[in-house]
DOPA-994580 format. One record per residue (C-alpha): residue number from 1; chain; y, z, x. Coordinates in Angstrom, 2 decimals. Example, Ala and Ser with C-alpha at 12.3 -4.5 7.8 and 13.67 -1.06 7.14 Angstrom:
+-----+-------+---------+---------+---------+
|   n | chain |      c2 |      c3 |      c1 |
+-----+-------+---------+---------+---------+
|   1 |     A |   -4.50 |    7.80 |   12.30 |
|   2 |     A |   -1.06 |    7.14 |   13.67 |
+-----+-------+---------+---------+---------+
***
This chain:
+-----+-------+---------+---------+---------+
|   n | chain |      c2 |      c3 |      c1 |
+-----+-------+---------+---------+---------+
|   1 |     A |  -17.82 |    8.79 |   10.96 |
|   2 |     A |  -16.13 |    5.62 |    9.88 |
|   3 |     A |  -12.98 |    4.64 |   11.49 |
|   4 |     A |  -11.01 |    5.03 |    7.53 |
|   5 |     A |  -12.26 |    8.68 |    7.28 |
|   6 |     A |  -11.27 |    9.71 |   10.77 |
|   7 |     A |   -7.52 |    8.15 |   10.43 |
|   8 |     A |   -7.56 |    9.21 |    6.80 |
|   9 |     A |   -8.37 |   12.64 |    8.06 |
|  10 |     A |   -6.06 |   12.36 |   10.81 |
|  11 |     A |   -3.14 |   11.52 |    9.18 |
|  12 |     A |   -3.62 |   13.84 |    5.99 |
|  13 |     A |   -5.13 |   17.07 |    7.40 |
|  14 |     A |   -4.35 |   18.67 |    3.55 |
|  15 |     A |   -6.92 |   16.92 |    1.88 |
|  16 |     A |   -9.29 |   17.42 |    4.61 |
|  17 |     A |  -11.98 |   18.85 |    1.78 |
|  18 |     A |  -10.96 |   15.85 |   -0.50 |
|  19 |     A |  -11.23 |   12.91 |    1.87 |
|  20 |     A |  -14.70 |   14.62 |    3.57 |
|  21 |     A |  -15.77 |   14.28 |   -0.37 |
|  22 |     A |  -14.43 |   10.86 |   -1.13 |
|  23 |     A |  -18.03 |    8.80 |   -1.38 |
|  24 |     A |  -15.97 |    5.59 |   -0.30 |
|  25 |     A |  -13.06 |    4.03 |    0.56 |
|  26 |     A |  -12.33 |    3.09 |   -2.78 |
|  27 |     A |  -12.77 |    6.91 |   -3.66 |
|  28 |     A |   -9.97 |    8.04 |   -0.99 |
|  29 |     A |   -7.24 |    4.85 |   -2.24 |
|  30 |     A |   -7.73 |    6.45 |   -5.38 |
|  31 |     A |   -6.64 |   10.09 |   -4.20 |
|  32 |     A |   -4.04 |    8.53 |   -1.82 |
|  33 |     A |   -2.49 |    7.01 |   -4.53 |
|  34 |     A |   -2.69 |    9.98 |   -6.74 |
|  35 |     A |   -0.49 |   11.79 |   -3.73 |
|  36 |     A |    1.47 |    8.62 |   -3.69 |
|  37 |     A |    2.77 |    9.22 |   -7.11 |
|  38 |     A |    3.26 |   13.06 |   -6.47 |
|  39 |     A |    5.11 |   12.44 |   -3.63 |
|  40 |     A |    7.61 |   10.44 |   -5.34 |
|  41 |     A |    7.73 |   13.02 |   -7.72 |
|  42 |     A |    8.94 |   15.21 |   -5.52 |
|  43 |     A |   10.73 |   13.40 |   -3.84 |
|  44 |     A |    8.68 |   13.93 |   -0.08 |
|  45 |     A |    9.61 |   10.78 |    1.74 |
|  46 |     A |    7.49 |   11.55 |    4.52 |
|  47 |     A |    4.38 |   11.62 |    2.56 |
|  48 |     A |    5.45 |    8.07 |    1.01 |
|  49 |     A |    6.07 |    6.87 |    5.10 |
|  50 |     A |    2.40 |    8.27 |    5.79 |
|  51 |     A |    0.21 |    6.83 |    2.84 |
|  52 |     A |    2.48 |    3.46 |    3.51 |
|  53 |     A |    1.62 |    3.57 |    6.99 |
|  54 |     A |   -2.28 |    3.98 |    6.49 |
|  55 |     A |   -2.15 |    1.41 |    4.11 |
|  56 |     A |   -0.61 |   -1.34 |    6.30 |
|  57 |     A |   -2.86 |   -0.12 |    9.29 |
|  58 |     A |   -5.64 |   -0.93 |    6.56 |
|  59 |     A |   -4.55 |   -4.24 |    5.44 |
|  60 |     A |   -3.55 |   -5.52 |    9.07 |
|  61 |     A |   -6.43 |   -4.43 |   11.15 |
|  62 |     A |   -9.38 |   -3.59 |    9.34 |
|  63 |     A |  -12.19 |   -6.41 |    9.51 |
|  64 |     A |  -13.73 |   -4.78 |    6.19 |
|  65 |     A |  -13.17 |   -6.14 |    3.16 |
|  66 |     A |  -14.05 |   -3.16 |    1.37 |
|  67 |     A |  -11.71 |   -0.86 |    2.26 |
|  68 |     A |   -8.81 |   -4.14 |    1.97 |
|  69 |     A |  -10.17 |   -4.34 |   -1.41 |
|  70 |     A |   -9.79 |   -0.41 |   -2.16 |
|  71 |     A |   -6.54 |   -0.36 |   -0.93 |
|  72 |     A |   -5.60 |   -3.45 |   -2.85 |
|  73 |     A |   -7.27 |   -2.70 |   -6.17 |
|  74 |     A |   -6.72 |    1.15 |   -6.21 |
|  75 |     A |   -2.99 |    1.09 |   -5.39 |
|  76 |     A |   -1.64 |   -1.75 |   -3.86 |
|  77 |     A |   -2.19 |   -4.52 |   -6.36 |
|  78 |     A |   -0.78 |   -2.03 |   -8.48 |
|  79 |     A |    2.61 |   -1.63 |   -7.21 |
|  80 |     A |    3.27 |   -5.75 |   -6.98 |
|  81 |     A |    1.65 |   -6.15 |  -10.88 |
|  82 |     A |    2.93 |   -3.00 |  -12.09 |
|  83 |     A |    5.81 |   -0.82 |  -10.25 |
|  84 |     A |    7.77 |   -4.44 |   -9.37 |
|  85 |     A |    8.10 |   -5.76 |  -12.60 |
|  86 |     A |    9.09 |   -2.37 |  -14.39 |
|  87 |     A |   12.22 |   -2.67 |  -16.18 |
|  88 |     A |   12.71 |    1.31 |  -15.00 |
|  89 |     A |   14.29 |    1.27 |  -11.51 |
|  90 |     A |   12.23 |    4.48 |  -10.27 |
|  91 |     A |    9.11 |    2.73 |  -10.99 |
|  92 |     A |   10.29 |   -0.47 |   -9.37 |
|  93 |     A |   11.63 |    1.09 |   -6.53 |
|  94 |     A |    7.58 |    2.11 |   -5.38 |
|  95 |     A |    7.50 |   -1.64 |   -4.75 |
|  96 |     A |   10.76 |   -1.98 |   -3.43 |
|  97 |     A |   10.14 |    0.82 |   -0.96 |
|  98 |     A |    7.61 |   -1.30 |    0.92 |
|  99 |     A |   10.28 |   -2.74 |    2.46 |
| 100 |     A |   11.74 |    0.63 |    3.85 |
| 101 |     A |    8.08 |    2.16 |    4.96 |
| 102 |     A |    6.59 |   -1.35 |    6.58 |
| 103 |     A |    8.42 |   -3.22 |    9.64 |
| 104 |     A |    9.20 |   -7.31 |    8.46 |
| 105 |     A |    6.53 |   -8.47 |    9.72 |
| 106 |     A |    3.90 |   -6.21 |    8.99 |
| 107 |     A |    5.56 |   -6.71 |    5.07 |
| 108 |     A |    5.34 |  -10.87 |    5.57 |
| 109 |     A |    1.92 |  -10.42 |    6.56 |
| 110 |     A |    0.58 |   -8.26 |    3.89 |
| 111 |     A |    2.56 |  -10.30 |    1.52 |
| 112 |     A |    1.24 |  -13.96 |    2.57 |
| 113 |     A |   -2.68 |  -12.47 |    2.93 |
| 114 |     A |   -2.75 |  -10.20 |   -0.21 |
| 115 |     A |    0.74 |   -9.74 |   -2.56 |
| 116 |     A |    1.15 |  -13.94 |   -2.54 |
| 117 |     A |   -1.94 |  -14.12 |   -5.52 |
| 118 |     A |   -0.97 |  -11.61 |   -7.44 |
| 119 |     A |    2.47 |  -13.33 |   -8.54 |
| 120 |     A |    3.11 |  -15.58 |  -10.76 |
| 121 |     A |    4.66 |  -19.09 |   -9.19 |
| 122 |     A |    7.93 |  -17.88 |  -10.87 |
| 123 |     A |    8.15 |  -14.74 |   -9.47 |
| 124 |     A |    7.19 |  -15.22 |   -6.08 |
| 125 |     A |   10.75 |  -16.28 |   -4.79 |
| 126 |     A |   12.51 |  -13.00 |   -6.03 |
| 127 |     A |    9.97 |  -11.28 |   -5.02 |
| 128 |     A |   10.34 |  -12.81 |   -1.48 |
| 129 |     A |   14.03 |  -12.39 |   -2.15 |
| 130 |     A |   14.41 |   -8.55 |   -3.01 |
| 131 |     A |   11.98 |   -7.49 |    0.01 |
| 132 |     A |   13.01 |   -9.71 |    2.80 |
| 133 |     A |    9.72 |  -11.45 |    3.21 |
| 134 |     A |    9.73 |  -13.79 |    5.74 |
| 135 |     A |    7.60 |  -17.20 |    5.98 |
| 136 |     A |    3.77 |  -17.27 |    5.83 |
| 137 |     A |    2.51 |  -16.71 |    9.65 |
| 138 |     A |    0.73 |  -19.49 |   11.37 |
| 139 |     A |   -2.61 |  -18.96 |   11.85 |
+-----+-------+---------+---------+---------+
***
């Protein structure tokens, strides 16, 4: 069993039957963020903490790109492109959130390896601004 599935499955033992059936990784970003949205429907900030949590385990320490890429295209990318520049403030406060659910520097380094791209020049500074993103790490 791959190492996603078995922390997927681990962390989210109610959609045992869905994550067994997700094909790929791409398959279970795309439930995941599904739940994300209910959660924050319903307000269940603990659900938010645990989908946030996977995804930064996935975007800091996995050494494949596919399941960065599902977790970037299928929700991630998402919340930068979409949720941030919202002129509602419930939508925009998925992105905001980030800041709440990931540590500073686990935020800094998803943000200088993944979010960085996806802004425009002009946006990038209040972007950097309203999350509390600190300098890119030295490799």
């Amino acid at each position: 069993m791959s190492a996603w599935r078995r922390l997927a499955l681990e962390r989210f033992p109610q959609l045992q039957q869905e994550i067994n059936q997700a094909p790929d990784a791409r398959a279970l970003w795309r439930l995941l963020c599904a739940e994300l949205e209910r959660a924050y429907a319903h307000e269940e900030p603990q659900t938010i903490r645990t989908i946030h949590e996977y995804g930064g385990w996935t975007l800091t320490h996995s050494h494949a790109r596919e399941l960065t890429a599902a977790a970037m295209s299928e929700c991630y990318s998402r919340l930068v492109d979409e949720a941030w520049k919202s002129e509602q403030m419930e939508e925009r406060r998925k992105a905001l959130d980030l800041a709440v659910y990931w540590d500073g520097e686990v935020l800094t380094r998803i943000y200088w390896s993944y979010f960085h791209s996806l802004l425009p020049k002009h946006e990038q500074r209040e972007f950097i601004a309203e999350l509390g993103i600190g300098k890119p790490p030295r490799e």
